[in-house]
Every structure is written in C-alpha cells, then in structure tokens.
N, C-alpha and C positions, 0 to 999 in steps of 0.2 A: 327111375330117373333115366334120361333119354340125355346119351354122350352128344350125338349126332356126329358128324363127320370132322374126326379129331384132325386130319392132315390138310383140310383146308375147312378151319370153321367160319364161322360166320358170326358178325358182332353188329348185333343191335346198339338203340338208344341209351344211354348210359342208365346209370340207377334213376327208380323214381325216390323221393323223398315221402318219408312216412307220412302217412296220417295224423295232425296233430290236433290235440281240445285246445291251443291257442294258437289260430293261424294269423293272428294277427301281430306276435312277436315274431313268428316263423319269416312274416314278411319282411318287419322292420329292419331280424337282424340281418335279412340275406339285402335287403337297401343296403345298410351302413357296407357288409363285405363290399359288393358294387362300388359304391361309392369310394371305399378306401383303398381299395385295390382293383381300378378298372384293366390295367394290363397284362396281357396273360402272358404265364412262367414262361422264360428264354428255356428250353428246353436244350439247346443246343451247349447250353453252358454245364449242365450237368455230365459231366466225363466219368465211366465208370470203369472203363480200360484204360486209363493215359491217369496221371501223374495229377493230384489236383492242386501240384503247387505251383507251377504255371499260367498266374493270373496273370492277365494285362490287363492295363489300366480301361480298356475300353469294354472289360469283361465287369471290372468293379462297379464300371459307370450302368452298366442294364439291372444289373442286380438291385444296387443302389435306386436304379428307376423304378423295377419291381417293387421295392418295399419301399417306396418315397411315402406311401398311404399308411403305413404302420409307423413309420421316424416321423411324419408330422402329428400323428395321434399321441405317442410316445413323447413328444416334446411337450405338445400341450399339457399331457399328462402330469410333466416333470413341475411344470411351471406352473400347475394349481399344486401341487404336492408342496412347493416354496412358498407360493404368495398366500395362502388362504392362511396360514398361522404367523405369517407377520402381519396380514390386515390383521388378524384377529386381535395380536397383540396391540400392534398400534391404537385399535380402538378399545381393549382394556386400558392399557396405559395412560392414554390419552387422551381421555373423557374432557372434553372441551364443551 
C-alpha cells in the first residue's frame, strides 16, 4: 500500500457508491435525500473548540433550514400515524 506524501497529500474525488442489483431504488432513494434535504450542512455552525451552548437565535434559524425537509416529512408522518385509525374507526362505526 502506497502512503504517498503524508506532509502535503493530495485528495481526490469523494467515495464512489457501490455497485448495486437494484439500481433503481439506489436512484429513488438518493431523489427523495435531494429532494428533502436540498441545502447543504452550515458547517460553520458546528463548534468543536468553543462552548456549544452559545446558540443564537439566527444559528437555530439555519439549522431549523437545514432539517425543514425531515420536520415536513416528520409531520406528515405524525399526521397519517393520527388520521388513518380515526378514518378507520369512523367508517367502522359509522357504516352509513
């Protein structure tokens, strides 16, 4: 295995993604990631030497932007987890 020059390396293209026998979920699910989370991480907000209880409200606000695609999936979520066994019930109950 070949170091190459440890004191100034060099950094290629990121990972490639495996080879998959269903590259057609492989696609789907990296749509939906896009799709639900098209803005990329505040990096700047992640503090590893300084104190991390030091939010401001304008740090809450990018975060909160970042995951806005996971809290509106999460809500949908929440909201068939409620409605789907009270339609249910209603139209056991309710046979009209």
């Amino acid at each position: 295995m070949e170091l190459g020059n440890i004191s100034q390396p060099t950094f290629g293209p990121g990972p490639e993604a495996p080879g998959s026998s269903t590259p057609g979920l492989v696609t789907m699910a990296h749509g939906f990631l896009r799709l639900v989370q098209p803005n990329p991480l505040p990096i700047e907000l992640i503090n590893f030497g300084q104190s991390q209880s030091v939010f401001s409200l304008e740090h809450i606000h990018e975060l909160l932007l970042y995951e806005l695609g996971f809290l509106v999936c999460a809500a949908i979520g929440v909201l068939f987890i409620i409605l789907v066994p009270l339609v249910g019930c209603c139209f056991c109950c309710c046979r009209c």
